[in-house]
N, CA, C and O of each residue as an XYZ file, in Angstrom:
332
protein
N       3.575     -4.811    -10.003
C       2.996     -5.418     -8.832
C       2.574     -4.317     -7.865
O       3.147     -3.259     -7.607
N       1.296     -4.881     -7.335
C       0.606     -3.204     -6.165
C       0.984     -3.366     -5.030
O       0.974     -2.405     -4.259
N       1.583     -5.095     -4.458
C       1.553     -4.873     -3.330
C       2.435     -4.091     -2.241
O       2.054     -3.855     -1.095
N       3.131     -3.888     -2.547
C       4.173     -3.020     -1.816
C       4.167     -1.568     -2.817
O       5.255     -1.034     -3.032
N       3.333     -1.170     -3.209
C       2.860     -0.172     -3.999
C       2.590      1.096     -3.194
O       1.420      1.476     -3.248
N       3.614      1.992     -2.297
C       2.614      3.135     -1.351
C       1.959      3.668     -1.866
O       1.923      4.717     -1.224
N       1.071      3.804     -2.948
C      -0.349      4.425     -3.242
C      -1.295      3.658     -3.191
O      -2.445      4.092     -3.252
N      -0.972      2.094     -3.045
C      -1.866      1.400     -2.600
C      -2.176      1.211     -1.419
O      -3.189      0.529     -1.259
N      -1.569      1.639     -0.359
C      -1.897      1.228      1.114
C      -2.442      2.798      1.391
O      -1.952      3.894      1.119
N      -3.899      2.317      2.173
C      -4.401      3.649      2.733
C      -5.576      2.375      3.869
O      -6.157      1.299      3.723
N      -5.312      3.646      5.172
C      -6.491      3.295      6.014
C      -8.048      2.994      5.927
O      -8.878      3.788      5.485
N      -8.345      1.584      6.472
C      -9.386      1.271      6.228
C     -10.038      0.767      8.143
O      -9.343      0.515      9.127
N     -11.636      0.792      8.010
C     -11.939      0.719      9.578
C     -12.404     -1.127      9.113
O     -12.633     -1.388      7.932
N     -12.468     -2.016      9.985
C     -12.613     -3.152     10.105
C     -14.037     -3.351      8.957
O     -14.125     -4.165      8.038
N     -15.114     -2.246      9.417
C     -16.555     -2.806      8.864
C     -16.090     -2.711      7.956
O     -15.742     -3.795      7.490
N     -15.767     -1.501      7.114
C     -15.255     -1.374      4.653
C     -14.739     -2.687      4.386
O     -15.185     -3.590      3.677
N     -13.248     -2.575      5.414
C     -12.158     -3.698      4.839
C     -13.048     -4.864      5.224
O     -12.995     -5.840      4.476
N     -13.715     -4.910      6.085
C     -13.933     -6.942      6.537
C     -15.275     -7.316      6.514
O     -15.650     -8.461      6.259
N     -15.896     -6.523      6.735
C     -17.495     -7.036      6.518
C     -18.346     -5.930      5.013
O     -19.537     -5.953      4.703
N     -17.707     -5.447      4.641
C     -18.198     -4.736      3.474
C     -17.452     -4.903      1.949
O     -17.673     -4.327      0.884
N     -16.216     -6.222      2.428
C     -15.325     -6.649      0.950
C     -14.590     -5.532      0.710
O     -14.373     -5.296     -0.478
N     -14.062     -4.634      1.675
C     -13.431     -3.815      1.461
C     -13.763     -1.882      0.383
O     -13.161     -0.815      0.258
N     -14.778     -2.373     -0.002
C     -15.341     -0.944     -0.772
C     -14.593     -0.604     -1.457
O     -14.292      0.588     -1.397
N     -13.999     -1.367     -2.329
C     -13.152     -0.786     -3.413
C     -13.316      0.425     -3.915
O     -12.506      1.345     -3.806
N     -14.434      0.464     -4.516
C     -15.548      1.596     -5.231
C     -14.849      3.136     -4.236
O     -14.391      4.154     -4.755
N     -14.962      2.878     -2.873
C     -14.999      4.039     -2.157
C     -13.329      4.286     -1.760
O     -12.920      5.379     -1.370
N     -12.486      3.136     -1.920
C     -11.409      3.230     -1.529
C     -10.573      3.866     -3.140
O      -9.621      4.641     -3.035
N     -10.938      3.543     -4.145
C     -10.376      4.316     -5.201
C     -10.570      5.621     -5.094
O      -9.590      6.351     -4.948
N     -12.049      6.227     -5.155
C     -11.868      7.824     -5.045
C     -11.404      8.385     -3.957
O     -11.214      9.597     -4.052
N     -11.096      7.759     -2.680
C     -10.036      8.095     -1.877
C      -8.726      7.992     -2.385
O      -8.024      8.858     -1.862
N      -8.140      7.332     -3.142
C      -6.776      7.183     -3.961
C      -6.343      8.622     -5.021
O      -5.352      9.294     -5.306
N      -7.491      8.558     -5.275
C      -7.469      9.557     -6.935
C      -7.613     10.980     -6.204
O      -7.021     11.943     -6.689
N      -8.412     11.133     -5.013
C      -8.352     12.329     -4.511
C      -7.051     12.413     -3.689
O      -6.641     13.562     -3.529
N      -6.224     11.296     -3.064
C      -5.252     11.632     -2.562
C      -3.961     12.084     -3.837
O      -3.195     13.043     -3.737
N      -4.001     11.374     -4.660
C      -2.502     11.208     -5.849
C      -3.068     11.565     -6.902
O      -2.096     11.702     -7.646
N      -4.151     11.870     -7.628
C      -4.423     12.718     -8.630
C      -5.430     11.260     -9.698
O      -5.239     10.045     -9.742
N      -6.408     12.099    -10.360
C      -7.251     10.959    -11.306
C      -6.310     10.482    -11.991
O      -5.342     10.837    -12.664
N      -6.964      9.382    -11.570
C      -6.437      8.311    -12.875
C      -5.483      7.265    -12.054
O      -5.245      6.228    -12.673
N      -4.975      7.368    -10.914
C      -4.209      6.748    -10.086
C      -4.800      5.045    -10.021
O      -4.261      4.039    -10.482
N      -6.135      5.189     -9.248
C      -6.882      3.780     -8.982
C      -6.433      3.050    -10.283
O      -5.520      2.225    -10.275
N      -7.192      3.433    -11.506
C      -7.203      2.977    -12.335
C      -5.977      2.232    -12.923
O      -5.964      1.139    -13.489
N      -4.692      3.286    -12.592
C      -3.233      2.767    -12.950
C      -2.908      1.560    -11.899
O      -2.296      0.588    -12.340
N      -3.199      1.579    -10.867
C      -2.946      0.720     -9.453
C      -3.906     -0.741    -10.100
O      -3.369     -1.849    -10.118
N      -5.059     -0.578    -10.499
C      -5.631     -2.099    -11.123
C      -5.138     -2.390    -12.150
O      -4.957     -3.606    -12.206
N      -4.681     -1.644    -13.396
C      -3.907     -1.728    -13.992
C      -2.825     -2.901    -14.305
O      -2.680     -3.829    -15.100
N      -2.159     -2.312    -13.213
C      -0.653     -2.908    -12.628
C      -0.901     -4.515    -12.250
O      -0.479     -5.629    -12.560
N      -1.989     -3.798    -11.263
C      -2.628     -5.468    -10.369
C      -3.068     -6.592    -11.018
O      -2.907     -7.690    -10.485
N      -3.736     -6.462    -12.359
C      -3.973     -7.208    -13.497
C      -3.387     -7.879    -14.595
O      -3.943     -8.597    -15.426
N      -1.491     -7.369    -14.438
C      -0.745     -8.226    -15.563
C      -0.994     -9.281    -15.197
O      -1.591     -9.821    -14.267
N      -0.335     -9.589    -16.246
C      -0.359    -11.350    -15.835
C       1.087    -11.853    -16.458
O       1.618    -11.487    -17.507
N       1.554    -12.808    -15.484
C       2.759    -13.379    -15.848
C       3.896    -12.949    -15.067
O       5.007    -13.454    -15.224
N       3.550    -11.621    -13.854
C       4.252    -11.358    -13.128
C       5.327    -11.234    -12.212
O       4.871    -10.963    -11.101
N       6.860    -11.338    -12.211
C       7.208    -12.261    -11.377
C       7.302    -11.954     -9.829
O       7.343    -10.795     -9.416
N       7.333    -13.029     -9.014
C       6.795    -13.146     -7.919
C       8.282    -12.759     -7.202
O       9.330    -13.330     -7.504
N       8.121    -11.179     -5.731
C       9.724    -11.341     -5.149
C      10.322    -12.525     -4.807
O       9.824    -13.573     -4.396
N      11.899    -12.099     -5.121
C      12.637    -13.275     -4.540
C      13.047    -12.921     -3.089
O      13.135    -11.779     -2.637
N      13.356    -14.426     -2.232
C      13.252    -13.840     -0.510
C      14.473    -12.482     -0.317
O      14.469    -11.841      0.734
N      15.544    -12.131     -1.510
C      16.039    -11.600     -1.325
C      15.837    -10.005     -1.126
O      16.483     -9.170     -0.493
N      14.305     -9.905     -2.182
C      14.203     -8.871     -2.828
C      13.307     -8.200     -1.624
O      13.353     -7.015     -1.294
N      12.499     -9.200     -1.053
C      11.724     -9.628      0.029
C      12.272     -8.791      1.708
O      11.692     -8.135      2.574
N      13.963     -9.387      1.440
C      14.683     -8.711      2.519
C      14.668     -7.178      2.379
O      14.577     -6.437      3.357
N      14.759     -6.750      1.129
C      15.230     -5.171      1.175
C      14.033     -4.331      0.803
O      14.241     -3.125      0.671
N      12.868     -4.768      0.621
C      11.502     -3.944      1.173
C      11.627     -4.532      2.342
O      11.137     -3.629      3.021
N      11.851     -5.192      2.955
C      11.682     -4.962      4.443
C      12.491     -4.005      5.364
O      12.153     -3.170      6.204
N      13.593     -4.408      4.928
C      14.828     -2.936      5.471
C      13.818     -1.530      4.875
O      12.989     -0.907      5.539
N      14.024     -1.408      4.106
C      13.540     -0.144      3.454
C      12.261      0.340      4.408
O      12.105      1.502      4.783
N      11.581     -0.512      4.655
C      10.187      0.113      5.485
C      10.807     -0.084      6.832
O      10.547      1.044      7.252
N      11.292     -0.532      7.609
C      12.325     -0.829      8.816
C      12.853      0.726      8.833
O      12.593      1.406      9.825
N      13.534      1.247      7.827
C      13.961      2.191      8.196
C      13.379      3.392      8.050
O      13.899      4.404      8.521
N      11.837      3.419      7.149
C      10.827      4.468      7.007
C      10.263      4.501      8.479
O      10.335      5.591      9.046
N       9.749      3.517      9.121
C       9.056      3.522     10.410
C       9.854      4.365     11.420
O       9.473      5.346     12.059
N      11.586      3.480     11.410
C      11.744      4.409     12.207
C      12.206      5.940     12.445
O      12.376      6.627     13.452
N      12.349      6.191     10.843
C      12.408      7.603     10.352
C      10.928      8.196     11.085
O      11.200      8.971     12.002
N       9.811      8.051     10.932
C       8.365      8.233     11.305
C       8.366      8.179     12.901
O       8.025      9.141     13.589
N       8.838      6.799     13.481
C       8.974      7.172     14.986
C       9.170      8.685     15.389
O       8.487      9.614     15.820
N      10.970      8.331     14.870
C      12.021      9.436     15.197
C      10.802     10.661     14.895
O      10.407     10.963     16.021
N      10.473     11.019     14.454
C       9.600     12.513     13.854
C       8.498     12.943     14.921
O       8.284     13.971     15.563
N       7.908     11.714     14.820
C       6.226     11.474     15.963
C       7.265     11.747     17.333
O       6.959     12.668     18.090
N       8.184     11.129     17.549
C       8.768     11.458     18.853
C       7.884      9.740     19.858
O       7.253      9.734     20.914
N       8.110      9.002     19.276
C       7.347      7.410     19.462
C       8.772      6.566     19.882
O       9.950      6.917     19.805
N       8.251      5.512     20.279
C       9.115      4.421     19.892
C       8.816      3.331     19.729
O       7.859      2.893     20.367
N       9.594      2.410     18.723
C       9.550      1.168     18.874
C       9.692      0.466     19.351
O      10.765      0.502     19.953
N       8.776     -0.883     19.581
C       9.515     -1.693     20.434
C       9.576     -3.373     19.182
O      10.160     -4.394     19.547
C-alpha cells in the first residue's frame, strides 16, 4: 500500500495537484531523482495490487503516533511549535 508510503508524499503547488490532475508524469521524475530510478515505478507497482488489505483503526492509531512523533521531532529541530 503507497499511502502512508514516505516516498510517496512530496510537495505539490495547487495548479499540478488540482487543476493539472496532479502531473503524475512530472511528479515521478521528481521521485526517481529524489530516491533513485526505478522508485516511481516500484510506488505504482505497489499501488496496483489488488486484494489489498485495508488498515485496521488500530493500525490506523500507530501511523498516527508515529508521524505525531516525527512532526514533533521536526518542530523540536526547526525550533517551531505546535499548536
Amino acid at each position: 500500500m503507497t499511502r502512508f508510503n514516505e516516498k510517496n508524499c512530496a510537495p505539490q503547488c495547487v495548479k499540478c495537484n488540482g487543476y493539472n490532475d496532479g502531473e503524475q508524469h512530472k511528479h515521478a521524475k521528481y521521485i526517481d531523482a529524489k530516491y533513485g530510478a526505478g522508485t516511481a515505478d516500484h510506488l505504482e507497482a505497489l499501488a496496483g495490487i489488488r486484494g489489498q488489505k485495508l488498515h485496521t483503526k488500530f493500525a490506523l492509531k500507530e501511523i498516527a503516533k508515529e508521524y505525531r512523533l516525527k512532526a514533533k521531532a521536526l518542530a523540536k529541530e526547526k525550533g517551531i511549535s505546535l499548536k
